[in-house]
N, C-alpha and C positions, 0 to 999 in steps of 0.2 A: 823252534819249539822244544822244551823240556817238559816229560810229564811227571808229576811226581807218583809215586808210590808211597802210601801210607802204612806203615806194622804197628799193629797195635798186639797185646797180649794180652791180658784177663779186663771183659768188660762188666764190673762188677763193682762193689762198695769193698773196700779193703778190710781185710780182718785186723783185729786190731793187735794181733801178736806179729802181725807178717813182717818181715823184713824188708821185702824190696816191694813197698809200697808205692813206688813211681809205677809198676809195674801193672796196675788196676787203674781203669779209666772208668768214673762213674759212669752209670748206665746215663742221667741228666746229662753228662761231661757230652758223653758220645752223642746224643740226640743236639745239643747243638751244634756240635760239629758237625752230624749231617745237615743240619741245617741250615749253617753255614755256608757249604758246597751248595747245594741245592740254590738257595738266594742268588750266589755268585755265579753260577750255570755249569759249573760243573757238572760233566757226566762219566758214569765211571765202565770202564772197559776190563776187559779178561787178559791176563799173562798172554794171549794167543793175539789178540791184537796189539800189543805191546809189540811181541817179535816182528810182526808185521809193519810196524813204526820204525823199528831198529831197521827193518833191509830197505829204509830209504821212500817207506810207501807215505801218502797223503792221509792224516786220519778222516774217519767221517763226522767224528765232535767236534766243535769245537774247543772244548777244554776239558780235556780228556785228565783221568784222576785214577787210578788200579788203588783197592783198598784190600790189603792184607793180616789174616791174623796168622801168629804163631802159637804151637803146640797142642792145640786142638782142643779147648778147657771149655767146658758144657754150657759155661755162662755164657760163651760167642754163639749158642743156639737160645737160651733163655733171653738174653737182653741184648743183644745187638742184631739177629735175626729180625723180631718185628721191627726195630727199627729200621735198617735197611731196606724193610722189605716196604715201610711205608713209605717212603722215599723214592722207591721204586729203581730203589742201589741193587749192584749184587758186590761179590767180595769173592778174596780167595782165603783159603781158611789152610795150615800146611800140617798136617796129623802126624807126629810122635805115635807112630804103631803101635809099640808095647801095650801103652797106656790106653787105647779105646776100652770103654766100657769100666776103664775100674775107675772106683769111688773114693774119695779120701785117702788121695797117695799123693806123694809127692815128686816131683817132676826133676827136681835140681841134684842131678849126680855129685857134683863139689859138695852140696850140703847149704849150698849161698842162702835156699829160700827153702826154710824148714816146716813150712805151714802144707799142709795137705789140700788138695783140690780136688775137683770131681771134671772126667775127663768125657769129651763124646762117646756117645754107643753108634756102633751102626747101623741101629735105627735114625739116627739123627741127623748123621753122616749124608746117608742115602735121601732124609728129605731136603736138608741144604742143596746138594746135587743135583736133586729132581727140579730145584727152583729154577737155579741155573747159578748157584757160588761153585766155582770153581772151588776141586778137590788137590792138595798136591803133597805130597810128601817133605817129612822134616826128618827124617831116618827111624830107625826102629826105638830107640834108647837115651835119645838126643843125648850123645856123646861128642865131644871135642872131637872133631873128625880128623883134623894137622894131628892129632896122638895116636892114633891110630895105626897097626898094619895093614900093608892093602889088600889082602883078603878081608880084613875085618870090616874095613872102608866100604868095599865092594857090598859085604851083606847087608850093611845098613841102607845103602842104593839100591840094589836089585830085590832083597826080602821085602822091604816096608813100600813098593813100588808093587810088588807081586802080591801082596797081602789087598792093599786098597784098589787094586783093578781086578780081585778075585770078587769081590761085594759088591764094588760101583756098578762092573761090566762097564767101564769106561777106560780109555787110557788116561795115563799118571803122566803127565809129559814137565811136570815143575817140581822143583826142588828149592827148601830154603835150608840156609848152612847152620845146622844147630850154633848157637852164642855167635853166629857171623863167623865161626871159626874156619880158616880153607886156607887150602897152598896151591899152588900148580897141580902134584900129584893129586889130589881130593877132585879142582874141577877134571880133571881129565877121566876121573874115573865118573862124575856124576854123567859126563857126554858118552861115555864107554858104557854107564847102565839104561839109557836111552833116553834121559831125559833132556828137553830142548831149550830149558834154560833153570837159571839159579840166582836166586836172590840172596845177596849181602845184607849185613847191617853200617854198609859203608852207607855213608850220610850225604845224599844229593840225590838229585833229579835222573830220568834219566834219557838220555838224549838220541838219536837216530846216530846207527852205528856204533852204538858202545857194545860191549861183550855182552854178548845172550845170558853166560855163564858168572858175571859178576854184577848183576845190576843192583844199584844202589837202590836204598828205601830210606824213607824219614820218619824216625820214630814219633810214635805220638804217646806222651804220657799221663802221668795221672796229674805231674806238676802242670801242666801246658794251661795257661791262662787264654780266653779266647785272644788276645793279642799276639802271644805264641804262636797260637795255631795259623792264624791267619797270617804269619809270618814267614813259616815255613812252609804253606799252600803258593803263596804268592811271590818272595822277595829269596827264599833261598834257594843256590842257584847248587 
């Protein structure tokens, strides 16, 4: 068995100045895709049964599915929250600290995607949580983390991990690598600030026994035609 891991990033209607427009999955786009999963008996599980899978254990779904967003953008509580939730999905969601609660900012340090967005508050935070989507960290400043020194490597780990378990009163035990970016030194330091695993945007399934620390995901975009999608749920490996 392989299960895949889904990352999706802004679940919304594209502005029409944006640049990286692949990057928005209409809200319609997403509701069929759950529904897609849901028809084909997909059920979807937490990063914590995931690791559970990796050390060799038996799942208890049978077609277990982990749905993840990046950067934390207020539209994954507007339009894809009721829908998971009707579905009766949960999801992991990876919060870019800085950005909680501010409004029409933009996210892209290189300057790639210059359109401004509106980011979770911890009010919103704390109800996605309360459902039961897993909360995980994406660093404080989603920075290229391989450019980094590792002091600086280390604060974006341990601050934006100590920030989200100071509000949740949860532990933070997941980590996604800002743009997929990572070297040796980076995971070594994410297992150093206590987290018990780390999603890539390496492109595959992921399988029992693979690295805790580099687990693949499959992007889902805004291009993805329902034949796409169901191509990468089902046939890619």
């Amino acid at each position: 068995m392989k299960i895949p891991v889904l990352y999706y990033h802004k679940i919304d209607n594209p502005e029409k100045n944006a640049v990286l427009k692949g990057l928005y999955v209409t809200p319609s786009q997403f509701e069929m895709q759950m529904k897609i999963l849901k028809f084909l008996g997909f059920s979807t599980i937490t990063p914590d049964d995931l690791l559970f899978f990796l050390k060799g254990h038996k799942m208890q779904v049978r077609k277990p599915v982990v749905i993840t967003f990046d950067d934390g953008y207020e539209n994954n509580y507007i339009h894809a929250f009721p829908i998971l939730k009707s579905y009766g999905f949960t999801a992991t969601v990876f919060i870019s600290t800085r950005f909680i609660g501010r409004k029409n900012a933009v996210l892209e340090e290189k300057g790639k995607e210059s359109w401004p967005e509106d980011f979770l508050g911890e009010k919103e935070i704390l109800e996605l949580s309360d459902y039961g989507i897993t909360i995980g960290s994406h660093g404080l400043n989603h920075y290229f983390l391989d450019e980094l020194e590792k002091n600086v490597v280390a604060k974006e780990l341990i601050a934006s991990k100590a920030y989200l378990e100071g509000f949740l009163k949860k532990n933070v035990c997941f980590f996604s690598y800002p743009y997929g970016r990572y070297n040796a030194n980076v995971m070594e330091a994410v297992k150093n600030a206590g987290y018990k695993g780390a999603f890539t945007t390496g492109r595959g399934k992921v399988a029992a026994y693979d690295n805790a620390f580099e687990l693949k995901r499959i992007p889902v975009n805004g291009y993805n035609t329902v034949f796409n999608f169901l191509y990468k749920i089902i046939f890619l490996q």
